[in-house]
VOGU-3710 file (C-alpha; in Angstrom, 3 decimals, decimal comma):
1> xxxxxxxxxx> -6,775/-19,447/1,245  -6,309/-23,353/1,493  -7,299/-25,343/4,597  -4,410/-27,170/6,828  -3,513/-30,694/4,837  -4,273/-34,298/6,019  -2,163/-35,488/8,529  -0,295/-39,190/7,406  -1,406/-38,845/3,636  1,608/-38,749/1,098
11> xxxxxxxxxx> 1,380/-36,501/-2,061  0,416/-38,459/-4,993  3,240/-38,110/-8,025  0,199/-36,586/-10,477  0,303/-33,773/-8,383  3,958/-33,242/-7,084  4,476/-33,386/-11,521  1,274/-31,234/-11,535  3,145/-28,354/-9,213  6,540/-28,738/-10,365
21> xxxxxxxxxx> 4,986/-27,212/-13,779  3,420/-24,622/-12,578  6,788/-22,912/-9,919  5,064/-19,593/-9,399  2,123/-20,860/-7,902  4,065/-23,068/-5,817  6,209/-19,578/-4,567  3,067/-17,709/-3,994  1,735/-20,115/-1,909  4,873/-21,058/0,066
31> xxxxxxxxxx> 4,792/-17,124/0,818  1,671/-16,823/1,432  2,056/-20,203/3,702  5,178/-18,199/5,570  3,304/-14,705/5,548  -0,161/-14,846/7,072  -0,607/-18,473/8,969  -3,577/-19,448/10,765  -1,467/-18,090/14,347  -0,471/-15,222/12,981
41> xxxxxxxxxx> -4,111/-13,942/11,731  -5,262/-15,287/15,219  -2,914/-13,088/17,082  -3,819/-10,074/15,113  -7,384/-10,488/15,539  -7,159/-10,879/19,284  -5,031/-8,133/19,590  -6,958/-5,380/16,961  -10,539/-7,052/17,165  -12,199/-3,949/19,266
51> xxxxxxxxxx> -15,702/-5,541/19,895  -15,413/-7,744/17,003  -15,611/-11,763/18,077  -15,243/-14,753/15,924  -17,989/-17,532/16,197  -18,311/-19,834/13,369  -15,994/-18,122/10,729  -12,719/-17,299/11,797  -10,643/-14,618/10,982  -8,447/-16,485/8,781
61> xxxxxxxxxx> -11,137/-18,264/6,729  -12,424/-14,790/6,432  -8,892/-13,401/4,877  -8,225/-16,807/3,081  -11,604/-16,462/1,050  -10,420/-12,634/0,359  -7,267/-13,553/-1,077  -8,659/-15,951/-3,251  -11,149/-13,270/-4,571  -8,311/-10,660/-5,333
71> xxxxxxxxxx> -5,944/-13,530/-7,098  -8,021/-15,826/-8,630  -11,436/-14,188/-9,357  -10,395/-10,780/-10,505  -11,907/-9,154/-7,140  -15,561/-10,967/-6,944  -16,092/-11,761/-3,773  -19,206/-14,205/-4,082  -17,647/-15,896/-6,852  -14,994/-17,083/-4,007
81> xxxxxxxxxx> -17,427/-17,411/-1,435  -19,324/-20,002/-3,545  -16,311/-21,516/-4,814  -15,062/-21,706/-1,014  -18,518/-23,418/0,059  -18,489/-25,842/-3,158  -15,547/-27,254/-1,393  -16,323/-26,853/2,281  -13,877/-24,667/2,943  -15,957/-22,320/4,864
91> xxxxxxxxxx> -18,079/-22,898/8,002  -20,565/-20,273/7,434  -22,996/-18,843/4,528  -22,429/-15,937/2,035  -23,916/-13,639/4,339  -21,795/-14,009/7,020  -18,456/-13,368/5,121  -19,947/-9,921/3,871  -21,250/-9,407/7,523  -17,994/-10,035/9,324
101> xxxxxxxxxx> -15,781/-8,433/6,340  -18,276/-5,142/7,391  -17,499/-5,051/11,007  -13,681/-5,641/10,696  -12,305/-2,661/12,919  -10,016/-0,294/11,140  -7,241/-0,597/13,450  -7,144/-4,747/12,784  -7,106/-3,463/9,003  -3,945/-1,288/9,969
111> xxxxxxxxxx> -2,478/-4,202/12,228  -2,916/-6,358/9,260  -1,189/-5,027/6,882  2,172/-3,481/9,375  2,362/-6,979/10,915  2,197/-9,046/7,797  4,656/-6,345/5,991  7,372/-6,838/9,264  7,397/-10,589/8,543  7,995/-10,123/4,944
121> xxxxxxxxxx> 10,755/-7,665/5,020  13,804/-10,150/6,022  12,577/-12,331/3,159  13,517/-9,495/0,642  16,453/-9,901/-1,660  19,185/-8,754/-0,245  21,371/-5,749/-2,330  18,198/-5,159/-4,528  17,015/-1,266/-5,038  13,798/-0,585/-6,620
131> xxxxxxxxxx> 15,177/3,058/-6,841  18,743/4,052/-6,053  18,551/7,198/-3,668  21,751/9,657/-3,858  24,246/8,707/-1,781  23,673/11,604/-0,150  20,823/10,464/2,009  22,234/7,104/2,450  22,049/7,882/6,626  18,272/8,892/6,374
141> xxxxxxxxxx> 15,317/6,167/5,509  13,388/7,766/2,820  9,515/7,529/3,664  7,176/8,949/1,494  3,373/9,672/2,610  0,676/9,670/0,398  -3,339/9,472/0,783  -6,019/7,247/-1,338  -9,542/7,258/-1,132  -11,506/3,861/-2,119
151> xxxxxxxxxx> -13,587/5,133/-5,032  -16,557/2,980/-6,714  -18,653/1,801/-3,435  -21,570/-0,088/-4,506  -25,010/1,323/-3,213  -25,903/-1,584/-1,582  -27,049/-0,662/1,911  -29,874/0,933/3,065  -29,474/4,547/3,416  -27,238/4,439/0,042
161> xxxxxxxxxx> -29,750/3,233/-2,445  -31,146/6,198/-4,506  -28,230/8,646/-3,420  -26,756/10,572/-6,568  -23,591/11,082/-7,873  -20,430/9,002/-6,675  -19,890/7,313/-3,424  -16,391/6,381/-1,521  -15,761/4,001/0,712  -12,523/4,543/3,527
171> xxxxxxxxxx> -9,504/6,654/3,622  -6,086/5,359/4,028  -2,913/7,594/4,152  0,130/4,998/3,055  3,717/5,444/4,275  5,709/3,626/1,649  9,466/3,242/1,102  10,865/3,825/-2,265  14,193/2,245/-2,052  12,292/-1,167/-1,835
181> xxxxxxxxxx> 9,100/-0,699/-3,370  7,526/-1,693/0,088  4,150/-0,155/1,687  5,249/-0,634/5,413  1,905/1,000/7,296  -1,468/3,002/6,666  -3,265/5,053/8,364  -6,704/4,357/8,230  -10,595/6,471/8,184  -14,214/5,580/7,308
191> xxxxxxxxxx> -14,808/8,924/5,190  -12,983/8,848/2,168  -13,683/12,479/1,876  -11,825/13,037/5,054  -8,482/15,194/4,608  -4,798/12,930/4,788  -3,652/15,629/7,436  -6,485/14,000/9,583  -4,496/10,994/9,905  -0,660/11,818/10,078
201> xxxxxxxxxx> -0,726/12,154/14,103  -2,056/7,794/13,479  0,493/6,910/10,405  3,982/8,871/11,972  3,667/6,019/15,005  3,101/2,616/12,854  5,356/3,666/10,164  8,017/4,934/12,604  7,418/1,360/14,415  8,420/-0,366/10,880
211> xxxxxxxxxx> 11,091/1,569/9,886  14,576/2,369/11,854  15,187/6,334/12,292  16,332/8,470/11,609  14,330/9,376/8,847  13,027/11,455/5,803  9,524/12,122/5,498  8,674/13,058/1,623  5,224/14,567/1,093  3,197/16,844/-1,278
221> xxxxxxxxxx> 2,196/20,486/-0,766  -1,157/19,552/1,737  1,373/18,511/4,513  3,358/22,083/4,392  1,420/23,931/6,513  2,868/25,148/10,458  2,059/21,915/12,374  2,923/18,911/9,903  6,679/19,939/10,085  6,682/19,568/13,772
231> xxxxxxxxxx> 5,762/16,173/13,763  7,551/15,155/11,300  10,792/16,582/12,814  10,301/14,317/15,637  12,697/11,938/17,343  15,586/13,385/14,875  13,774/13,261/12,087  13,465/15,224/8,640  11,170/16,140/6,315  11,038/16,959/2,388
241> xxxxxxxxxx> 7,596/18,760/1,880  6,267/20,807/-1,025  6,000/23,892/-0,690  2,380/25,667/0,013  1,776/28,877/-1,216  -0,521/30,339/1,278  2,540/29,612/4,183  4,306/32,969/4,041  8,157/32,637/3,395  10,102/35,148/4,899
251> xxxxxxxxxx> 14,107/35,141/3,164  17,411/35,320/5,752  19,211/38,393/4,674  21,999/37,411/6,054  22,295/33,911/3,694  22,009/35,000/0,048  20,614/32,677/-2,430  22,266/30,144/-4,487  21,553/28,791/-7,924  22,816/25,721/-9,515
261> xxxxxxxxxx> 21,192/22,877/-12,275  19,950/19,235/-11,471  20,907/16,243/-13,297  18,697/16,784/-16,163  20,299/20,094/-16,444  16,799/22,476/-15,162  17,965/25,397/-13,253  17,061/25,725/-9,573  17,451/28,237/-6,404  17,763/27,692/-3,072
271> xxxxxxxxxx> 16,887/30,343/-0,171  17,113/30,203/3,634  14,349/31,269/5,898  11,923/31,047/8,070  8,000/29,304/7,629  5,264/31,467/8,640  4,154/35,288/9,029  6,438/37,297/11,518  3,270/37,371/14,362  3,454/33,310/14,231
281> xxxxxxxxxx> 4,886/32,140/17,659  5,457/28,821/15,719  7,884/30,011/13,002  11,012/30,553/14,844  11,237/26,848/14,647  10,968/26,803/11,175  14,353/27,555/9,666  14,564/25,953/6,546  15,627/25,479/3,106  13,383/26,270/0,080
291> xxxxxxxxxx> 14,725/24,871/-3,360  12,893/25,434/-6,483  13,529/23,879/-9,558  12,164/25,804/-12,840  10,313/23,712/-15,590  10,002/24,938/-18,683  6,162/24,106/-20,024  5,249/22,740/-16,783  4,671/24,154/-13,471  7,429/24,996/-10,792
301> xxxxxxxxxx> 8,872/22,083/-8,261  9,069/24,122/-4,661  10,299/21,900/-2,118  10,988/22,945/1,813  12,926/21,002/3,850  14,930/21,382/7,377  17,969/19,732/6,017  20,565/22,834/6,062  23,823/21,881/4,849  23,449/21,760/1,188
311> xxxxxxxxxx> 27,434/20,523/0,903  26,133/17,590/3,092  22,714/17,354/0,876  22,916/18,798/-2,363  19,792/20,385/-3,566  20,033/18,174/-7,138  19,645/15,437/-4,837  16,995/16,614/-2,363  14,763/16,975/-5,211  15,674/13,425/-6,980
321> xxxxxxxxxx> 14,094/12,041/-3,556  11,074/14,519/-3,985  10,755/13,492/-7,414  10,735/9,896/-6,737  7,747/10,632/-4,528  5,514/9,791/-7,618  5,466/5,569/-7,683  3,714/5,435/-4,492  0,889/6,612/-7,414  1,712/3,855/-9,351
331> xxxxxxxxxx> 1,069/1,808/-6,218  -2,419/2,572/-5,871  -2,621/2,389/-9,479  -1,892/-1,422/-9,575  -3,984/-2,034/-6,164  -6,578/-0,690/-8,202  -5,883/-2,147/-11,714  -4,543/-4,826/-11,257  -5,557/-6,366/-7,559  -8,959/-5,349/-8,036
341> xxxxxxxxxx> -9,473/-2,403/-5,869  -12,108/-1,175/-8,399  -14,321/-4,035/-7,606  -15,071/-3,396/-3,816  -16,281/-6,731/-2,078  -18,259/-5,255/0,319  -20,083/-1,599/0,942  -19,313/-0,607/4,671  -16,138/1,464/5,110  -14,914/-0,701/7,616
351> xxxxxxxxxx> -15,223/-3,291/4,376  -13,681/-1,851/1,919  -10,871/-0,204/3,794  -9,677/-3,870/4,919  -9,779/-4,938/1,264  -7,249/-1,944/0,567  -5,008/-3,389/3,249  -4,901/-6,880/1,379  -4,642/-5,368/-1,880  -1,010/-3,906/-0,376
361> xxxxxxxxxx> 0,147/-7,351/1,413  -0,404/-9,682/-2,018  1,083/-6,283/-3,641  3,970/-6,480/-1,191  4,422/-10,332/-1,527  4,389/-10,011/-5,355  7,641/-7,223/-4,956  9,823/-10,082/-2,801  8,672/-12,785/-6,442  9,712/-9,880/-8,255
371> xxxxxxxxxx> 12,759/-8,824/-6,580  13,753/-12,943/-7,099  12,702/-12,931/-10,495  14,983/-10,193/-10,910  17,722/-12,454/-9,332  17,029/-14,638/-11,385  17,532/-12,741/-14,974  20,120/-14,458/-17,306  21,915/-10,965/-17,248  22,251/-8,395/-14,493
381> xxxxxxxxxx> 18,694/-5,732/-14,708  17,058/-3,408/-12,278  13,947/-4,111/-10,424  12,216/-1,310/-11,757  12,622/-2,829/-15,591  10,469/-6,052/-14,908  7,117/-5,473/-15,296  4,763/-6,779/-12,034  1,943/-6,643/-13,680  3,103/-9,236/-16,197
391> xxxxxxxxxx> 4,218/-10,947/-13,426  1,079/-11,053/-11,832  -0,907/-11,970/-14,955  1,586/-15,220/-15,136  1,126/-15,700/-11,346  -3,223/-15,903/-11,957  -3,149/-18,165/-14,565  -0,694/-20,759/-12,666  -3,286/-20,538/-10,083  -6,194/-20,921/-11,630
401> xxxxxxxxxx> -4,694/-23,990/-13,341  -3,412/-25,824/-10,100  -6,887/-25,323/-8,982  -8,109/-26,882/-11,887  -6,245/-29,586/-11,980  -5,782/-30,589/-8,031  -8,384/-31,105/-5,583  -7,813/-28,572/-2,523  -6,220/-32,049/-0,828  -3,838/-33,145/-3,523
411> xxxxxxxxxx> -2,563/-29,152/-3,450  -2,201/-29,198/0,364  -0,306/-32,409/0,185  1,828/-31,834/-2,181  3,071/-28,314/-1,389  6,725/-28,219/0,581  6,385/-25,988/3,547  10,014/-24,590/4,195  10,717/-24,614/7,906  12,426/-21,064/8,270
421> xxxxxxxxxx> 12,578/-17,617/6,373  16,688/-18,673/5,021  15,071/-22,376/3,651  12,225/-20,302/2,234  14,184/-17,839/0,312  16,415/-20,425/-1,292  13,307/-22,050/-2,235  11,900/-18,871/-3,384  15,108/-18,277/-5,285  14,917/-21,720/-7,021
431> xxxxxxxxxx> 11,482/-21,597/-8,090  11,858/-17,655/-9,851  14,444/-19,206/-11,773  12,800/-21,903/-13,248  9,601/-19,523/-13,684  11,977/-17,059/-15,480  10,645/-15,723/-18,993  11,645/-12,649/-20,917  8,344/-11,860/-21,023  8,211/-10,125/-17,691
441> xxxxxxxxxx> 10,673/-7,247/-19,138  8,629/-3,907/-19,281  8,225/-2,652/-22,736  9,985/0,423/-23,000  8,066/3,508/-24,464  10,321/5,455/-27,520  7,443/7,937/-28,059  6,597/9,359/-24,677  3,758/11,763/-24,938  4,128/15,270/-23,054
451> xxxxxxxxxx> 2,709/15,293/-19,455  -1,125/17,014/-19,894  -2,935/17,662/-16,529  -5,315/15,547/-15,755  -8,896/17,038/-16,686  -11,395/17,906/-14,030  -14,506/15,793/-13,799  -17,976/17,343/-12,383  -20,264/15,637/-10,569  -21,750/15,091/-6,714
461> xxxxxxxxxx> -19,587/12,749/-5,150  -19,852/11,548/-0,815  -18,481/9,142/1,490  -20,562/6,137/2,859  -19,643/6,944/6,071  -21,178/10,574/5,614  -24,479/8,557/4,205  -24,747/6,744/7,111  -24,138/8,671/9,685  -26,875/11,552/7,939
471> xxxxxxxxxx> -29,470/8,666/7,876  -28,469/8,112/11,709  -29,009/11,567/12,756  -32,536/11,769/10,627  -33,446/8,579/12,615  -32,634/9,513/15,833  -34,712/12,683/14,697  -38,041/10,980/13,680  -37,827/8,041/16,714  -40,325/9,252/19,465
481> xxxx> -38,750/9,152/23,205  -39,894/6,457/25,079  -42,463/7,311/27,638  -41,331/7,197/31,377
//
């Protein structure tokens, strides 16, 4: 992002004025200085790199000319890459950033975004709640899963051009926490067609590594089947799971059922049994709790879960957590819209899944600005009620004018790097107050419009990854055998 600063060289008082204008640049970068710095990205790299080396371009060049691309260009990559080598702040040629960005490992783009994530947790506000959980499940951590494939690969390579229909690039299956708005860990594969269950035995590990147990795992109706339970029941762990249809539920006779209402006053039932047809060696340990909650107009909520006691967890509340399942959607909806997921830097899956990865750190950093902006309100409001897009907008525009105005020099000098994460979050503090507008409150909508499905599109659609590997097979197919 910007180079290390000239040693002995004070800041000149154009550009210490310049910066003090413009605070939420000077936040982001102060972060961003904190978050990911040059020995940090070095350590992951050496750690994650597989048979990936560094020669002339570095690893942190490489995600410093990234970043720039998803916060300053609106997601063009070459546009920073010129930019970058206007101002010899890259060592190598366009080709090689698109080269190296291609044979980034998947595991570094997991590392990445689990180690960076760590180092920004302590810096969050402390006492702040995206979304209040019953107090119910204040002993469990609340992690939801959910799975996104990276739509709108370019047909750039080889064995791409002329294919029809829609290509995707990776997978990644995101464990994200609701009561902070944080994604803590992926899960990562190079067919975006490939199935989330595929990569829950990889996510359970890195997001049980972030967050302290025990806890609830949240997920949607493809995780219910016989073995998903299992591991999520794990090391005294829970689970919240839709319920799948074609899993045979088989009622306790001895437990009748109960009925009750939730908060917004919809009826519900809850049943004790057992998962699974009566033959299944796997369903005596599957005892659980089904709760279904009626909607009039829309179709039923059917949640399972091995939590028992519903004194201890009331069912009104097991299905609040369910419900809140739904703004890890809106996360991938601002990666995309916002961060610039939509316009993919490079083709390869290996590319394009490490550009998801940084789409969720800068969307992670911009939740601690928001969480201080929030702070920072002339009267007491909820996370949830400013807007991050807005924020984000603001944050673009600050940086495209510091740019602007200060050579990369006169920025580097004139930035304060805070020594420690408590010195950086009274900084961070001071500088969200001064940014403060009313203009990041979200507009509220008086006119909702009733929920309508979402239509279904037609069309061939395939992975890269399944395009490659096809054009693989037909050349290892057509390639003669050497003689002996």
């Amino acid at each position: 992002m910007l180079m290390p600063p000239p040693k002995g060289a004070p800041p000149k008082a154009f550009a210490l004025e310049t910066l003090s204008r413009l605070p939420l640049a000077d936040a982001f970068y102060g972060l961003w200085a904190y978050l990911a710095p040059d020995d940090v990205l070095a350590e992951l790299f050496a750690q994650h790199r597989g048979r990936c080396y560094q020669d002339k371009l570095s690893f942190a060049e490489l995600v410093g000319v990234l970043a720039d691309a998803v916060t300053r260009y609106h997601g063009s990559g070459r546009r920073a890459i010129t930019k970058a080598l206007q101002r010899q702040q890259l060592s190598c040629r366009h080709r090689a950033v698109y080269g190296k960005l291609a044979r980034l490992p998947l595991p570094l783009a997991e590392a990445f975004l689990s180690g960076l994530t760590a180092r920004l947790q302590p810096l969050f506000p402390a006492g702040l709640y995206r979304t209040g959980l019953p107090v119910s499940l204040a002993g469990l951590a609340v992690v939801v899963l959910d799975g996104k494939k990276i739509k709108k690969a370019a047909k750039r390579l080889l064995a791409t051009r002329g294919q029809p229909g829609r290509l995707y690039g990776g997978k990644v299956l995101a464990a994200y926490l609701p009561a902070d708005g944080l994604v803590v860990a992926m899960a990562a594969d190079p067919d975006g067609e490939a199935n989330d269950i595929r990569l829950v035995p990889r996510v359970l590990p890195l997001a049980r590594a972030a967050v302290a147990g025990p806890r609830l795992w949240v997920a949607d109706r493809q995780f219910g089947d016989l073995i998903q339970p299992g591991r999520f029941a794990e090391q005294g762990d829970h689970f919240l799971i839709r319920y799948r249809r074609v899993v045979s539920f088989t009622a306790d006779p001895a437990r009748p059922a109960l009925a009750g209402v939730d908060a917004a006053g919809r009826p519900f039932t809850q049943e004790w049994g057992w998962l699974g047809a009566e033959g299944d060696r796997r369903r005596r340990r599957y005892y659980v709790r089904r709760v279904t909650l009626r909607r009039p107009g829309r179709e039923d909520v059917v949640v399972v879960t091995d939590l028992l006691d519903e004194a201890a967890y009331p069912a009104g509340d097991l299905l609040a957590a369910y419900l809140a399942r739904w703004q890890v959607e809106n996360v991938f909806q601002a990666i995309t819209e916002v961060f610039e997921l939509r316009h993919l830097i490079g083709c390869a899956p290996q590319a394009t899944t490490f550009q998801a990865s940084l789409c969720l750190v800068i969307y992670n950093a911009l939740q601690v600005l928001r969480g201080y902006a929030t702070q920072a309100a002339p009267e007491p409001m909820a996370v949830e009620a400013l807007s991050a897009e807005q924020l984000f907008t603001d944050l673009h525009e600050e940086l495209v004018s510091v740019h602007r105005t200060l050579t990369p020099e006169e920025l580097l000098r004139a930035l304060c790097r805070p020594g420690n994460a408590e010195e950086l979050k009274g900084r961070l503090g001071a500088l969200l107050g001064r940014a403060w507008t009313p203009a990041w409150r979200k507009a509220i909508n008086k006119k909702p419009r009733p929920h309508q499905p979402k239509a279904k599109r037609s069309g061939a659609h395939t992975s890269v990854h399944k395009v490659l590997q096809r054009a693989k097979r037909q050349q290892e197919k057509t390639t003669p055998a050497s003689s002996p």
